[in-house]
ROMARZA-468074 format. One record per residue (C-alpha): residue in three letters; x negated, y, z negated; residue number from 0. Coordinates in pm, whole numbers. Layout:
N
R,ALA,X,Y,Z,NUM
...
//
This chain:
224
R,UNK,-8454,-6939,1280,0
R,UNK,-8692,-7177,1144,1
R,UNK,-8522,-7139,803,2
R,UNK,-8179,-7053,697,3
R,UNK,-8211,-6639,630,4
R,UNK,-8051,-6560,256,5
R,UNK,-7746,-6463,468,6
R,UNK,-7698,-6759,624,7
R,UNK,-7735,-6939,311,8
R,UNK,-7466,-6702,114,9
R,UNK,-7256,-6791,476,10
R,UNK,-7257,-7168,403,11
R,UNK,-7209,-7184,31,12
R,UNK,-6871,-6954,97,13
R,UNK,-6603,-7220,-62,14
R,UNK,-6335,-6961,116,15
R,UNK,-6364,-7065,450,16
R,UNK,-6060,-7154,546,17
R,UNK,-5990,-7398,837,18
R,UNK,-5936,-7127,1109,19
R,UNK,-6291,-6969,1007,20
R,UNK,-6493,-7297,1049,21
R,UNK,-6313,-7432,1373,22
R,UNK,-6419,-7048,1518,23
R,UNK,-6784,-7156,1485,24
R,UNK,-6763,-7453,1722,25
R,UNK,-6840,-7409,2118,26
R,UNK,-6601,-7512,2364,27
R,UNK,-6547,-7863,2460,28
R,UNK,-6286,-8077,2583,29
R,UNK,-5936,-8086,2376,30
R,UNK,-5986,-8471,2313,31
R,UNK,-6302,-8426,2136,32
R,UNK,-6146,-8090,1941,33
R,UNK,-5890,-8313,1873,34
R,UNK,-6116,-8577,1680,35
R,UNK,-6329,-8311,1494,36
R,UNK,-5938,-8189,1375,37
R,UNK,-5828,-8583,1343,38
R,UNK,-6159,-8635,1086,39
R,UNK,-6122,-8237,898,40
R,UNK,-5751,-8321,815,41
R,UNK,-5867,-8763,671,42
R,UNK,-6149,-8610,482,43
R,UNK,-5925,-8329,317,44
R,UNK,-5656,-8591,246,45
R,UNK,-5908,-8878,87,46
R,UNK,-6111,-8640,-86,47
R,UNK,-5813,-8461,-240,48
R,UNK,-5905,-8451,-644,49
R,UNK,-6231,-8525,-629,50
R,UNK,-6483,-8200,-718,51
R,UNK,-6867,-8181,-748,52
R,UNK,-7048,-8068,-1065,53
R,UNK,-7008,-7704,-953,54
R,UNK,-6612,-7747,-981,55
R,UNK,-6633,-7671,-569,56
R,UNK,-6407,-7918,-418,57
R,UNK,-6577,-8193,-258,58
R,UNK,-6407,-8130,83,59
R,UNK,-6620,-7801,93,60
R,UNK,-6909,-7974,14,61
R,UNK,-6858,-8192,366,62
R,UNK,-6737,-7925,540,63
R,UNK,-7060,-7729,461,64
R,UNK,-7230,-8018,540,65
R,UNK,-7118,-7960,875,66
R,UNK,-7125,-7621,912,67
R,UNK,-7489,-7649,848,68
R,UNK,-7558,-7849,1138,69
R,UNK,-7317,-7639,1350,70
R,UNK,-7537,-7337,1263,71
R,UNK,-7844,-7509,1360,72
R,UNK,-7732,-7608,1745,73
R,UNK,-7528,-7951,1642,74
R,UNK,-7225,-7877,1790,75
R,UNK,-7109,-8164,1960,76
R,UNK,-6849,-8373,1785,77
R,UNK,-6990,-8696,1701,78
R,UNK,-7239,-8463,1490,79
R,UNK,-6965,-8225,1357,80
R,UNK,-6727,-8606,1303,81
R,UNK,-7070,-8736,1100,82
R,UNK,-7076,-8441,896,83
R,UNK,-6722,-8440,755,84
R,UNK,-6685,-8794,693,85
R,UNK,-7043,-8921,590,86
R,UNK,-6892,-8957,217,87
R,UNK,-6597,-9103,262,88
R,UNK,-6668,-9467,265,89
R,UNK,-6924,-9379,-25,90
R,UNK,-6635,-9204,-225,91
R,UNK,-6298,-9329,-138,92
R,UNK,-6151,-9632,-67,93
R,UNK,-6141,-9576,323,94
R,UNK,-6279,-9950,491,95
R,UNK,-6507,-9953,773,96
R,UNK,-6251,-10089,991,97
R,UNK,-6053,-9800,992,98
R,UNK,-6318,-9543,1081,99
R,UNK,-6393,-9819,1388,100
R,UNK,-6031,-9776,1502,101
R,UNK,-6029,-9380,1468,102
R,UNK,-6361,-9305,1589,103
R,UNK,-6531,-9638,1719,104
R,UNK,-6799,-9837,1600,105
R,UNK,-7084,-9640,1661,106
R,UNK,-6988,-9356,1471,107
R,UNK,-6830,-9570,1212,108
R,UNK,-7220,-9731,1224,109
R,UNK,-7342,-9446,1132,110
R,UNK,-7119,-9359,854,111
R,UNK,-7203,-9686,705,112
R,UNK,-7507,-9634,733,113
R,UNK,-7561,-9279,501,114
R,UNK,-7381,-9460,295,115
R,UNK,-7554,-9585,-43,116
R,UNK,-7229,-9785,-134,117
R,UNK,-6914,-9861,111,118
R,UNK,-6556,-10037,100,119
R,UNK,-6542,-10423,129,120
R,UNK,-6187,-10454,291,121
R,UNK,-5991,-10784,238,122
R,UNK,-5837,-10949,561,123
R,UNK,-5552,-11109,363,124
R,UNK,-5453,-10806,99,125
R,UNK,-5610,-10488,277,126
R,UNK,-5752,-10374,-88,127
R,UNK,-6074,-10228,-66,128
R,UNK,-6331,-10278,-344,129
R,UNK,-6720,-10110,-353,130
R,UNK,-7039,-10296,-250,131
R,UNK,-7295,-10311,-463,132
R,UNK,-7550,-9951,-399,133
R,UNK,-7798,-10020,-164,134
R,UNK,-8239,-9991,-299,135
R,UNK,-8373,-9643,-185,136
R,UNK,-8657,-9850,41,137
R,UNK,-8344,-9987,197,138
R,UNK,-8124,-9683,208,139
R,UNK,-8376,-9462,384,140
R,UNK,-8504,-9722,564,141
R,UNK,-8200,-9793,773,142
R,UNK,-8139,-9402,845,143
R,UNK,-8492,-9404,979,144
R,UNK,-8416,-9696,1227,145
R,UNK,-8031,-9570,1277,146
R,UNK,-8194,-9282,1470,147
R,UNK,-8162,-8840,1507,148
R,UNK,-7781,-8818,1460,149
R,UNK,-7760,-9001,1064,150
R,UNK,-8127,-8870,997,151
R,UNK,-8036,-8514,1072,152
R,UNK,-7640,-8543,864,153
R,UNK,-7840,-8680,579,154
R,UNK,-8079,-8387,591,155
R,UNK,-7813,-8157,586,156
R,UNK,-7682,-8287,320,157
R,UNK,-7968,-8278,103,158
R,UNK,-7966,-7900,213,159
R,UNK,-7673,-7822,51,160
R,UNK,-7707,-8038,-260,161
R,UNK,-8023,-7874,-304,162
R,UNK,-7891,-7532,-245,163
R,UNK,-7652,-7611,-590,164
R,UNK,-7957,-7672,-756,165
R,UNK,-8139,-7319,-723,166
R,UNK,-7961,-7143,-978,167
R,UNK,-7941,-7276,-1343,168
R,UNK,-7672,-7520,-1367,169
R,UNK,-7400,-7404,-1635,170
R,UNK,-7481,-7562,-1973,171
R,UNK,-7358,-7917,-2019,172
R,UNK,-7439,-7999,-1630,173
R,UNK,-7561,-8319,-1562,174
R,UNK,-7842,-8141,-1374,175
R,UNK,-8078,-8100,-1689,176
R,UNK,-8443,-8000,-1583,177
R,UNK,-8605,-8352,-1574,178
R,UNK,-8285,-8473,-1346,179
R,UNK,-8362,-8170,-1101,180
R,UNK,-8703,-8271,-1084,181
R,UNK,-8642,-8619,-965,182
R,UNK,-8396,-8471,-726,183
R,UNK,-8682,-8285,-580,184
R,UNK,-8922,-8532,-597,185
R,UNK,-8687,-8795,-417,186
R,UNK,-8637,-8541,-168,187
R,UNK,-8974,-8538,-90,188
R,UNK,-9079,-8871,-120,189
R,UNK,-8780,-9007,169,190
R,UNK,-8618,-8727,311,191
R,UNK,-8859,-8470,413,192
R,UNK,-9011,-8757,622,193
R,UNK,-8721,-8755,807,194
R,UNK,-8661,-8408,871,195
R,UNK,-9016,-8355,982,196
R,UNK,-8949,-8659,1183,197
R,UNK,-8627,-8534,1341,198
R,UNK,-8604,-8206,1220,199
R,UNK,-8878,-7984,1152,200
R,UNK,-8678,-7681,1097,201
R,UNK,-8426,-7847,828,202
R,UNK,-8802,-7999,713,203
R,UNK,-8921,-7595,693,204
R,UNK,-8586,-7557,443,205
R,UNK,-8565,-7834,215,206
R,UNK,-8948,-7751,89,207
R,UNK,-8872,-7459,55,208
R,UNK,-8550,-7521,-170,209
R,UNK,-8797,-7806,-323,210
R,UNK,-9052,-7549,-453,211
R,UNK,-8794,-7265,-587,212
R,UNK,-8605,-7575,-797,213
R,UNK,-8943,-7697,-879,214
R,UNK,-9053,-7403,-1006,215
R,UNK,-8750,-7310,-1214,216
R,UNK,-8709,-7641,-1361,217
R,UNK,-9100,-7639,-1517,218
R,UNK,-9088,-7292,-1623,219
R,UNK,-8759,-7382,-1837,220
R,UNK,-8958,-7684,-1961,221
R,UNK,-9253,-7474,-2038,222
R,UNK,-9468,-7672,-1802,223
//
């Protein structure tokens, strides 16, 4: 499909998967690599535990849908799947670099870091984490363009999903006033959709069209 169908869509913003349902929609591969898509589901769960998005959907379904929407489009091996579930979790916990290294190795960990806007600055002598300062969007996007297909395409999906929250009217007192939702789209199309048509065309196909229905919504509230 060169757009997720209204089905697919419904599909992915299910917060009732449970565990059984999404590991169902990955191929076959070896049991080591199983067993690191299961090793990074079961961290993710754990360190985003509490935390919930301005939907009240817990944030481990947003990751998890994350994933499931690169599954869906033919991403199915696990580095992708690994990317997926953990690319907030330096950004939003206090889980250092070092340790994704150790559990997954460096060049996954690499490209954690680097959809990362802010990550964990561990201390050799203590082991306490504390948050970089956030990263310029030149920079930001920058570094996923040079990072390569793998980070390009997570961060696309991402933006997929976020946007997808954004269709309907946001319950009153959200965060995600008219203006706001406007420079979500607009950011969207300023850095990512280069991206996407860059690495993606098909996720590029989605997020415009997700871009015009907000778009749309958000003037005709304003009266524009």
């Amino acid at each position: 499909m060169s757009r997720l169908d209204l089905g697919a869509t419904d599909q992915l913003m299910d917060n009732h998967m449970n565990r059984f349902e999404f590991f169902d929609r990955i191929p076959a591969m070896t049991q080591r690599e199983r067993q690191r898509i299961h090793w990074a589901y079961n961290l993710a769960k754990k360190w985003h535990d509490g935390q919930a998005r301005d939907t009240g959907e817990r944030y481990f379904d947003h990751v998890r849908h994350v994933a499931s929407i690169l599954i869906d489009h033919g991403y199915v091996d696990s580095e992708h799947i690994i990317l997926a579930i953990l690319h907030d979790s330096l950004e939003d916990t206090y889980i250092s670099l070092s340790m994704l290294e150790q559990l997954f190795g460096p060049e996954l960990a690499r490209e954690i870091l680097t959809v990362s806007k802010i990550y964990g600055l561990e201390d050799p002598l203590t082991g306490f984490v504390t948050h970089s300062t956030a990263r310029t969007k030149p920079e930001y996007f920058e570094a996923i363009k040079r990072c390569g297909r793998r980070a390009a395409v997570a961060k696309c999906a991402d933006r997929i999903h976020n946007l997808s929250d954004l269709v309907e009217e946001p319950a009153p007192g959200s965060r995600w006033n008219p203006e706001k939702r406007l420079e979500q789209v607009a950011e969207t199309r300023e850095w990512i959709l280069p991206l996407a048509k860059m690495y993606e065309p098909r996720f590029a196909e989605e997020l415009e069209h997700l871009c015009n229905i907000i778009e749309l919504k958000a003037k005709q509230t304003l009266g524009l």
